[in-house]
ROFI-611890 format. One record per residue (C-alpha): x negated, y negated, z; residue in one letter. Coordinates in steps of 0.001 Angstrom, whole numbers. Example, Ala and Ser with C-alpha at 12.3 -4.5 7.8 and 13.67 -1.06 7.14 Angstrom:
[atom [-12300 4500 7800] a]
[atom [-13670 1060 7140] s]
//
This chain:
[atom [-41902 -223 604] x]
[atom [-42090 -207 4464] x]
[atom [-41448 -3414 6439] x]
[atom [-43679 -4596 8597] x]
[atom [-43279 -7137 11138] x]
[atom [-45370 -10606 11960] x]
[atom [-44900 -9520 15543] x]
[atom [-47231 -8274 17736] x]
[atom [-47430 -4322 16316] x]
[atom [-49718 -3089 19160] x]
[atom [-48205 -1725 22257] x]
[atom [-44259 -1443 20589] x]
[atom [-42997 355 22965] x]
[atom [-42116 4247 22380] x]
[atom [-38953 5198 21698] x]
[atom [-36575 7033 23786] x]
[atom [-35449 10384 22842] x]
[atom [-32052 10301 20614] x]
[atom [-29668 13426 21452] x]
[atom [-29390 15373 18352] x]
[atom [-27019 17795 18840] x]
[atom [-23564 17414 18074] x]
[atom [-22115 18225 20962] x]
[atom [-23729 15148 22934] x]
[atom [-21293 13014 21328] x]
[atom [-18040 12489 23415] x]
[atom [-15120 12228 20832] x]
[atom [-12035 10327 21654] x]
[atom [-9176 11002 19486] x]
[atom [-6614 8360 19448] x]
[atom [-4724 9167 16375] x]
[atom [-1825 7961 19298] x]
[atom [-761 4653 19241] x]
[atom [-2761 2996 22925] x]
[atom [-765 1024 25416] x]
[atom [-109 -2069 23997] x]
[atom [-2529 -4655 26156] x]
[atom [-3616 -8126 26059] x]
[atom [-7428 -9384 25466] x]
[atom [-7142 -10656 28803] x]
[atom [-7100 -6715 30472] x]
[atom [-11040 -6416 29262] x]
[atom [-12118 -8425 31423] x]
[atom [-13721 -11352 28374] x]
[atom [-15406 -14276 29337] x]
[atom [-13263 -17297 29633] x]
[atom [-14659 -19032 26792] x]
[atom [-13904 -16246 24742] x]
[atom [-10595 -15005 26343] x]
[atom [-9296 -19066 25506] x]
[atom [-10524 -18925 22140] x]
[atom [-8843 -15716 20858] x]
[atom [-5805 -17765 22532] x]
[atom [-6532 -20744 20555] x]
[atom [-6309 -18868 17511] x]
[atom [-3348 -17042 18283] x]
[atom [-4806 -13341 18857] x]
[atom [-3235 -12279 21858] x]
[atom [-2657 -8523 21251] x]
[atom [-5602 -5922 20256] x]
[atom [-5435 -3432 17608] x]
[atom [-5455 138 18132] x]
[atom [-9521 100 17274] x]
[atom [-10094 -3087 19531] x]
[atom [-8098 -1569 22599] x]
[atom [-9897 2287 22190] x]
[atom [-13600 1183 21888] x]
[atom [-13933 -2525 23876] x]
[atom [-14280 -832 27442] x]
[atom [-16657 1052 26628] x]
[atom [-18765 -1545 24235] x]
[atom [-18532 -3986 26773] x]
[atom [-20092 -1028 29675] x]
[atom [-23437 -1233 27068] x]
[atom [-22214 2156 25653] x]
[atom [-23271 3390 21842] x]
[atom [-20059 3502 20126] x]
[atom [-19437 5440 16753] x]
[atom [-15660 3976 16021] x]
[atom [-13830 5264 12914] x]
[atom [-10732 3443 11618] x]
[atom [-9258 2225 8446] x]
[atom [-10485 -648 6644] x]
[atom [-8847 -3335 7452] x]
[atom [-7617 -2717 11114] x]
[atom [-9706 -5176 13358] x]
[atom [-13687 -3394 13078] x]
[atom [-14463 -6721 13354] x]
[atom [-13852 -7910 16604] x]
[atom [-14160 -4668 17501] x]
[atom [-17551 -4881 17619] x]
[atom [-17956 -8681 17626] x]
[atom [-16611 -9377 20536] x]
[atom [-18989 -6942 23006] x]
[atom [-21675 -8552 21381] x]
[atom [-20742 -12358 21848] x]
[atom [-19580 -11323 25474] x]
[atom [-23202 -10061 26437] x]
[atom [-24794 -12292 24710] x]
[atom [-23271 -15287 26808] x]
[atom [-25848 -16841 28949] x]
[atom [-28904 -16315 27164] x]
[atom [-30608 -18532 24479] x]
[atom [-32842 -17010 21442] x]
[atom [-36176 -17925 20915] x]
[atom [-37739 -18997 17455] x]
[atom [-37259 -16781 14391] x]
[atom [-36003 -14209 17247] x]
[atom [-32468 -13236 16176] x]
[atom [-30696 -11695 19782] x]
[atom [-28277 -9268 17992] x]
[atom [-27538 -8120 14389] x]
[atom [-24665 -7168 12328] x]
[atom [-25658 -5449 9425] x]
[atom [-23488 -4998 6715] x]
[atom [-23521 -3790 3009] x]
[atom [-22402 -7041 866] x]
[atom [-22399 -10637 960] x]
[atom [-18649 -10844 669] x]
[atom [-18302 -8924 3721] x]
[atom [-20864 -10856 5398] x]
[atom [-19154 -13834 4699] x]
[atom [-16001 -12429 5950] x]
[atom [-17824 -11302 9356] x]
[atom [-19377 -14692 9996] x]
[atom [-15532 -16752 9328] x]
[atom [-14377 -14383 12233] x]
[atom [-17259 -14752 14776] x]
[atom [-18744 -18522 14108] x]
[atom [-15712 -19573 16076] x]
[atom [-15862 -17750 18566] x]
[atom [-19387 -18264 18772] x]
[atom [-19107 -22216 18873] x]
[atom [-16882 -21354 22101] x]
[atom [-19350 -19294 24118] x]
[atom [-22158 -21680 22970] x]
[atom [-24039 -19311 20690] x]
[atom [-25260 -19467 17492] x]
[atom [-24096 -17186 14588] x]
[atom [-25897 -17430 11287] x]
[atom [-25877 -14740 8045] x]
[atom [-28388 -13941 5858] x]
[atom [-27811 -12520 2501] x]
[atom [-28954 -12237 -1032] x]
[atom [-27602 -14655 -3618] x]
[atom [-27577 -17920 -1198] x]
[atom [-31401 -20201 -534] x]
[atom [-33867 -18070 1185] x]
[atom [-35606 -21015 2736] x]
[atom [-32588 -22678 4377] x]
[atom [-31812 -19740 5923] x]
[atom [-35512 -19518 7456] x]
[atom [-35476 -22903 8694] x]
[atom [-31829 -21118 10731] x]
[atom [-33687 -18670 11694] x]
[atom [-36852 -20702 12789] x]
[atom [-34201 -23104 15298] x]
[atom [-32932 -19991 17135] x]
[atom [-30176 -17437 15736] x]
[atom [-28189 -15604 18822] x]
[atom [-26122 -13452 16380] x]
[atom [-27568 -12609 12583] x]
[atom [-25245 -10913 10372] x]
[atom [-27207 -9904 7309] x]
[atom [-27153 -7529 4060] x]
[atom [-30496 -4936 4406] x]
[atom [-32215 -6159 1287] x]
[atom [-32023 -9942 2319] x]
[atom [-33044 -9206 6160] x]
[atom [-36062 -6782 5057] x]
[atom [-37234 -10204 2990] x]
[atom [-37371 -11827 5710] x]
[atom [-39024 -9964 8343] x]
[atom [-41428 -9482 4850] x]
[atom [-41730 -12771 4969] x]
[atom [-42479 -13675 8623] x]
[atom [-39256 -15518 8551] x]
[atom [-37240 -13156 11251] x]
[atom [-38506 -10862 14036] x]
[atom [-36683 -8391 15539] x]
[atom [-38120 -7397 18876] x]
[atom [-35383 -9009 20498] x]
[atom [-32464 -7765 18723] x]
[atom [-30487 -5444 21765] x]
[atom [-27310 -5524 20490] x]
[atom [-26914 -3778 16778] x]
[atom [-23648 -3348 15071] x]
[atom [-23340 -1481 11668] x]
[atom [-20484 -2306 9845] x]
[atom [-19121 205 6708] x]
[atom [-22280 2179 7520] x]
[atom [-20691 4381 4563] x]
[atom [-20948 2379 2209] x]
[atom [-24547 1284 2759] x]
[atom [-25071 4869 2429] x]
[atom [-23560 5039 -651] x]
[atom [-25454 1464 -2401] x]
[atom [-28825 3309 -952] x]
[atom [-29485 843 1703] x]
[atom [-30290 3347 4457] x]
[atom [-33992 4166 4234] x]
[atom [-33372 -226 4513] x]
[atom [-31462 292 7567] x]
[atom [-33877 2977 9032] x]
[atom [-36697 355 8726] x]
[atom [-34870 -2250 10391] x]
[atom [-33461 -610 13207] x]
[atom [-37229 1027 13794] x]
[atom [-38554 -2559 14917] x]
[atom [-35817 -3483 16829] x]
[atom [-36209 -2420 20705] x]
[atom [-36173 1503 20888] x]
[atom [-33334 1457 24378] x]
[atom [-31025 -1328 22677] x]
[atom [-27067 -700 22694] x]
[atom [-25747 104 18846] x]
[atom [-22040 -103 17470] x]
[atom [-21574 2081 14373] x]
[atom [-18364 1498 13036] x]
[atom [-16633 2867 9566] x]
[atom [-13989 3714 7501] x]
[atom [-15662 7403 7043] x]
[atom [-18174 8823 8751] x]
[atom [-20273 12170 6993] x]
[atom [-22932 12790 4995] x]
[atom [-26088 10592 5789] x]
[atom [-23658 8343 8296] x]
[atom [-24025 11011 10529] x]
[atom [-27911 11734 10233] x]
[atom [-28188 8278 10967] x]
[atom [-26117 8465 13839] x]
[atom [-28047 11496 15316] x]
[atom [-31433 9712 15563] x]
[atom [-30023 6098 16132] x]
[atom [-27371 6778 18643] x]
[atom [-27796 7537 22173] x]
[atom [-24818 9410 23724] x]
[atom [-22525 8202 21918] x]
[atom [-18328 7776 22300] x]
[atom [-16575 8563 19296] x]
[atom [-12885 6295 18774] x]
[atom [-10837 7531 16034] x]
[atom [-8095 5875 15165] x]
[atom [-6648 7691 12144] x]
[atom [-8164 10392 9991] x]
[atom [-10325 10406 7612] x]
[atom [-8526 10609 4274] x]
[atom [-4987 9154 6163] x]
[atom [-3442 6066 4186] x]
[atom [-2086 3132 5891] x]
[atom [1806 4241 6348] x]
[atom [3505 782 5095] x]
[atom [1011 1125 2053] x]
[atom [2914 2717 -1265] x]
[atom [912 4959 -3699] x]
[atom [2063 5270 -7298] x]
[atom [237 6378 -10553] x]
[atom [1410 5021 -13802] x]
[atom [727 6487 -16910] x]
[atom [279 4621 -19779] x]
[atom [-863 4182 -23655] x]
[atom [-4021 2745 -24833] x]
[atom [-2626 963 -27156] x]
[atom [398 -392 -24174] x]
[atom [-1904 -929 -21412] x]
[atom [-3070 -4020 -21740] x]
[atom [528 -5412 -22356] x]
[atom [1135 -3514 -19122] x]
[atom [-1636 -5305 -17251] x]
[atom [-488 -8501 -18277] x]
[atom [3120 -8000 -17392] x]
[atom [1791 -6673 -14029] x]
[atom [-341 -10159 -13729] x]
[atom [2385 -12230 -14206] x]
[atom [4512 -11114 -10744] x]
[atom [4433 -13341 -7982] x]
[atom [2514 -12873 -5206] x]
[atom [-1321 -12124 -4666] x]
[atom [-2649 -9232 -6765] x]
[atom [-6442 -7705 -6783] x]
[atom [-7221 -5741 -10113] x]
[atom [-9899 -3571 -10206] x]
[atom [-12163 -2399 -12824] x]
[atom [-15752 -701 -13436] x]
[atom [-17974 -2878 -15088] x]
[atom [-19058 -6512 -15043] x]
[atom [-18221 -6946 -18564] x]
[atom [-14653 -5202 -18410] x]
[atom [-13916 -7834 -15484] x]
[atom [-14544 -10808 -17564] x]
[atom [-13012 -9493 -20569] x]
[atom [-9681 -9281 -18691] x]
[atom [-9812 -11893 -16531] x]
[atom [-10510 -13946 -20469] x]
[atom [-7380 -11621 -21652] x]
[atom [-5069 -12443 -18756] x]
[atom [-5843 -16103 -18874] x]
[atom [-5205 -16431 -22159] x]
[atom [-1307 -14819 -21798] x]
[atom [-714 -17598 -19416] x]
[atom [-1601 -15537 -16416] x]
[atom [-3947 -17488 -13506] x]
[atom [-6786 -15185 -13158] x]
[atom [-10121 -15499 -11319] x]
[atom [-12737 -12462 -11929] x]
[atom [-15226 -11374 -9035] x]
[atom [-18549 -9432 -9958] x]
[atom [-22164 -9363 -9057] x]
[atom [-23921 -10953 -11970] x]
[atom [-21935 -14158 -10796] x]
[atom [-24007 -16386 -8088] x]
[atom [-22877 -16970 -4561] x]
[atom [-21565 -20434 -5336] x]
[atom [-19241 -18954 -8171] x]
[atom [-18228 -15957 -6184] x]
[atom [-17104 -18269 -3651] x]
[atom [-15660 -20836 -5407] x]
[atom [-13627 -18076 -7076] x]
[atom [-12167 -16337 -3451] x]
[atom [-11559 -19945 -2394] x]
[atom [-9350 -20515 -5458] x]
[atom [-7605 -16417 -4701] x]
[atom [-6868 -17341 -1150] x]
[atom [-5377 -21129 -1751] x]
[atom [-3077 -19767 -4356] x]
[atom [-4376 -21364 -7327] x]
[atom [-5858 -17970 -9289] x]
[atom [-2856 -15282 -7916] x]
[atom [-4826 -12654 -9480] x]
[atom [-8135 -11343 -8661] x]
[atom [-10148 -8876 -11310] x]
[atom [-13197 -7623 -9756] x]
[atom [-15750 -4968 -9673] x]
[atom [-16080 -2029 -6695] x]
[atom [-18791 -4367 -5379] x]
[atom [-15922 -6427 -3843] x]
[atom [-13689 -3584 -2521] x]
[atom [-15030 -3724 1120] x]
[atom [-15839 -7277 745] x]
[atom [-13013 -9408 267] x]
[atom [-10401 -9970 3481] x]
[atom [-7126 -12100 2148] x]
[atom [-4095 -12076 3788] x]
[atom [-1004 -11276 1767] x]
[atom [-2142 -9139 -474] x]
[atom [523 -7562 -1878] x]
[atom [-536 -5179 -4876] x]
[atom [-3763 -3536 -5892] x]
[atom [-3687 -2590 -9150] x]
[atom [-6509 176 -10420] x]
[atom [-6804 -921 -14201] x]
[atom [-9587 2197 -14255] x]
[atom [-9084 4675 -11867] x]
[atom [-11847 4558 -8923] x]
[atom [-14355 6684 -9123] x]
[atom [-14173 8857 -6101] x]
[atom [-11457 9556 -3127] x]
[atom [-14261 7258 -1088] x]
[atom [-14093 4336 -3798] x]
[atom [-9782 4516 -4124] x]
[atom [-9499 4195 -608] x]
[atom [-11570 570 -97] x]
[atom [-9783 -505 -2916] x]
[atom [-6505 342 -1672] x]
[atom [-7712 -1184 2260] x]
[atom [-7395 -4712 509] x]
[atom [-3721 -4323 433] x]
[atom [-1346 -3695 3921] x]
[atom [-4258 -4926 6306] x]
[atom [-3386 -5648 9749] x]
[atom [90 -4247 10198] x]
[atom [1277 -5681 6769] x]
[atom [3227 -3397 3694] x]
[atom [1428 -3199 227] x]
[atom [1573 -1314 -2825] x]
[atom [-784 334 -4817] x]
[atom [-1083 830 -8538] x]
[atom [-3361 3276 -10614] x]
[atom [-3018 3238 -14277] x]
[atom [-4073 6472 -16086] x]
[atom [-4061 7766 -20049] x]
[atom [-3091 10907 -20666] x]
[atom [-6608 12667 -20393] x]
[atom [-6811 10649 -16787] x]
[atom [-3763 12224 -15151] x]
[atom [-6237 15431 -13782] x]
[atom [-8906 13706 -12795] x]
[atom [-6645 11043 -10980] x]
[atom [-4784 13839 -9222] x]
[atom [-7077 15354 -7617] x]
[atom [-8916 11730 -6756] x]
[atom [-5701 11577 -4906] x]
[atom [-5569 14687 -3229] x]
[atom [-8782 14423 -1796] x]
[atom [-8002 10823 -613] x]
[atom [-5080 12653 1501] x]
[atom [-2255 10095 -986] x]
[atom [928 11293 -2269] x]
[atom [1319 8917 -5191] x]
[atom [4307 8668 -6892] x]
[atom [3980 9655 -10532] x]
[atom [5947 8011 -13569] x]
[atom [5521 7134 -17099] x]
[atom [5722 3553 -18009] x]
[atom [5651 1438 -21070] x]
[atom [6187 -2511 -21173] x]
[atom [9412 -3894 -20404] x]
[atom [10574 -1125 -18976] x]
[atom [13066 -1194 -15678] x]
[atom [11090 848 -13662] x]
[atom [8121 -942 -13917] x]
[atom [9518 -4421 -13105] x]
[atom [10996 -2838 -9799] x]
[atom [8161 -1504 -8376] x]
[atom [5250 -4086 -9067] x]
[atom [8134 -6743 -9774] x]
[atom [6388 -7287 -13229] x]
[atom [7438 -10180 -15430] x]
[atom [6780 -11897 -18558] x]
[atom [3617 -14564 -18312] x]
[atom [6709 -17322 -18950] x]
[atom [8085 -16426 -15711] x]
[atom [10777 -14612 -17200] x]
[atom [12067 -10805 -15770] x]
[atom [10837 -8563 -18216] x]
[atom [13777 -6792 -20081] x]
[atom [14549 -3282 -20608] x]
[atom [12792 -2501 -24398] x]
[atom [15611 -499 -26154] x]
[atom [14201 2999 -27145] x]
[atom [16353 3356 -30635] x]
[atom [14394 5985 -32980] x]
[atom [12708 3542 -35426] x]
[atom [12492 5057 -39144] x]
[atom [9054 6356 -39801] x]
[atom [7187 4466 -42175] x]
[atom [5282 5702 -45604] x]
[atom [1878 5588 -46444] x]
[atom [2191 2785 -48221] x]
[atom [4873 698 -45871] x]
[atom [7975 1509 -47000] x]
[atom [11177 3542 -45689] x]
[atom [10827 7016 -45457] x]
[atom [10684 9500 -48390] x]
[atom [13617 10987 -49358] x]
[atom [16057 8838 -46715] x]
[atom [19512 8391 -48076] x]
[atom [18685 4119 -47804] x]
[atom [16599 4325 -50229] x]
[atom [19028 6113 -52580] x]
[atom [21511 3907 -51987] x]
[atom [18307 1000 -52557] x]
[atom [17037 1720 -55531] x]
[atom [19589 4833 -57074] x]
[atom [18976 8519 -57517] x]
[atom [17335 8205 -60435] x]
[atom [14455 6634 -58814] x]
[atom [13086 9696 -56903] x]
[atom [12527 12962 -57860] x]
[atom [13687 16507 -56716] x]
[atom [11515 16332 -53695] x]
[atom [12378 12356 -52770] x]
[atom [8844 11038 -53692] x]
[atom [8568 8289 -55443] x]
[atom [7759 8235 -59003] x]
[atom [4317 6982 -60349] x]
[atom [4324 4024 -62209] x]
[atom [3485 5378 -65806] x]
[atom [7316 7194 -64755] x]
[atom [5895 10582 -64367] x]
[atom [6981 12815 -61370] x]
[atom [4386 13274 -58370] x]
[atom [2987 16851 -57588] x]
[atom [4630 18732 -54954] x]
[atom [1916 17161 -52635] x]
[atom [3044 13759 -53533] x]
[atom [-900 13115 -54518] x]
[atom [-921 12279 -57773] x]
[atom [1226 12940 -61714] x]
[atom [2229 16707 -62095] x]
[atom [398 18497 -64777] x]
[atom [2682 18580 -68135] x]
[atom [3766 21696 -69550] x]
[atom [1408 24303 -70908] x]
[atom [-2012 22429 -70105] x]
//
């Protein structure tokens, strides 16, 4: 369905001709480490500049310091970097800077962050809203999950900044709730992702009603496929930062694939669990994530589980509980991989393997964000380990590869895994166990049970007799036939 606006339609002015070929866009490459500078070099208004000091961000990461100067000279910016290396103020602070001064006008947002999720969104507006408040703006969000009509009567006082998920935003201008003729300043944040979920023909829509020579700020962790379609009619003359390639992992992040039993893994998982620190495990389905988080819980392990059948107020109550401490672990669904910023993260644990080099990635940028070290975890069967290597290769990770079972040594010292009683998990002692009969006792033939029950018990071939006293057939299946019948 297409949106259409409550504003006036007639007269929207034309658009101005988007550069489609490739070369138009001006790639910087700054795989390099940039001078180290302060917020203070780029020239932020005082408001701002004293805020970022109040909250103790002095220094810029490498994203921040490569595409600021040119975001804050009204360029189009197409920034690539890893998840989890500053995107956000990367693009939130150009927009708060030239929005300072100004005041929006009813149900007329001023600029728009759109993003895929509402976790993300979340995450977004606990970054800007401060620095917001300092500059005098407002920042509000709108997304799915939360009530529609309190965020219209936001949007009906004046919104300067609007972060937003598609499908919620589209409601709205459905609605006659939000109008974007005087959005100037767009920023697109995981554009890859909303690619990906389907939200672009969304996006498309959305940025068609907002005002055809406005500045936009496209940032992601990858950048192909539809990203770049989108870029070519969206983006005018672009400058492309790129902090790292592609498929590059962070460097203090530590790969390692673990394979495991069916019948061990979930003793695995639950040794895993019980570590200290902050672990996120991730899984495919909505189900599967409550069935573990039920599973871990009940071994004694604090665990809080993250999905989207679970309303806003649970999914926040549960992050709340992840980032105070109280639930250590976290057992969600992809639909949180991009979503969920918590510092100290240690450990990322893929209970099912992702399901693409795209998906292992976001799930492996909630660990090591910002400069810190991390480790990450996949767990694979035995008809996983292909399929999980070349998930890997394609993701541009060299992952350690071992074979694990509970209890054992190695495992303990790389996830520092532990009983749920708090307890370091022992070395299991590997001693060749006898193998059992068919019916539960020693094996046929061993020289225990001769010494158990006598010689005399078994037969020639060690099977033991039947209880009418006759012999069993050479198959051990039943009496041997007597003599000449």
């Amino acid at each position: 369905m297409t949106i259409t606006s409550q504003s006036d339609k007639s007269a929207r002015p034309a658009r101005k001709p988007r550069h489609t070929a490739k070369a138009r866009i001006e790639r910087v490459q700054s795989t390099a480490p940039s001078p180290v500078r302060s917020f203070a070099d780029f020239g932020l208004p005082e408001p701002l500049s004293r805020a970022l000091r109040d909250s103790g961000i002095d220094m810029p990461f490498p994203i921040q310091s490569a595409t600021l100067p040119d975001a804050l000279a009204g360029r189009d910016i197409l920034g690539r970097a890893q998840t989890g290396s500053g995107k956000t103020l990367a693009f939130g602070l150009p927009l708060l800077a030239r929005l300072g001064g100004g005041k929006a006008r009813s149900k007329r947002p001023r600029a728009l962050v759109l993003v895929p999720t509402r976790e993300l969104a979340m995450q977004v507006a606990d970054s800007l809203t401060p620095l917001a408040k300092a500059m005098g703006l407002w920042c509000r969000t709108a997304v799915g999950g939360l009530a529609f009509t309190r965020q219209a009567d936001a949007l009906n006082r004046g919104v300067d900044l609007l972060i937003a998920t598609p499908g919620r935003l589209s409601d709205h201008v459905r609605q006659g709730t939000c109008v974007l003729s005087d959005v100037n300043f767009v920023a697109l944040d995981e554009a890859d992702q909303m690619a990906d979920m389907g939200f672009l023909p969304q996006v498309r829509e959305i940025l068609d009603l907002t005002p055809p020579r406005g500045q936009r700020l496209l940032f992601s962790a990858t950048l192909d496929g539809d990203v770049e379609k989108l870029v070519k009619a969206y983006l005018t003359d672009p400058v492309e930062h790129s902090v790292a390639p592609v498929t590059a992992s962070v460097e203090t992040m530590d790969h390692y694939v673990f394979q495991v039993s069916h019948q061990e893994k979930q003793t695995v998982v639950t040794e895993i669990g019980a570590r200290d620190g902050r672990t996120i495990m991730f899984v495919r389905t909505k189900h599967h994530v409550d069935r573990l988080a039920e599973r871990l819980r009940a071994s004694g392990v604090a665990a809080g589980a993250l999905h989207g059948g679970k309303t806003q107020g649970q999914r926040n109550r549960v992050l709340a509980d992840f980032r105070e401490g109280h639930t250590p672990v976290l057992v969600a669904t992809d639909v949180a991989a991009r979503g969920i910023h918590v510092d100290d993260v240690s450990l990322v644990l893929h209970v099912d393997p992702a399901a693409d080099h795209k998906d292992y990635l976001h799930r492996a940028g909630r660990t090591a964000r910002a400069g810190a070290s991390g480790v990450v975890v996949t767990l694979v069967t035995h008809d996983q380990r292909r399929i999980v290597r070349r998930m890997t290769e394609r993701a541009g990770v060299r992952a350690e590869s071992t074979v694990v079972r509970p209890g054992d040594v190695e495992l303990t010292r790389i996830t520092g895994a532990r009983e749920p009683s708090g307890e370091p998990v022992a070395e299991r002692r590997r001693e060749p166990q006898p193998r059992r009969g068919a019916r539960g006792g020693e094996r046929h033939g061993s020289f225990r049970d001769k010494e158990r029950h006598g010689s005399r018990s078994r037969g020639f071939t060690g099977h033991r007799q039947s209880r009418d006293g006759s012999r069993p057939n050479r198959f051990g299946r039943g009496p041997a036939r007597k003599q000449g019948k």
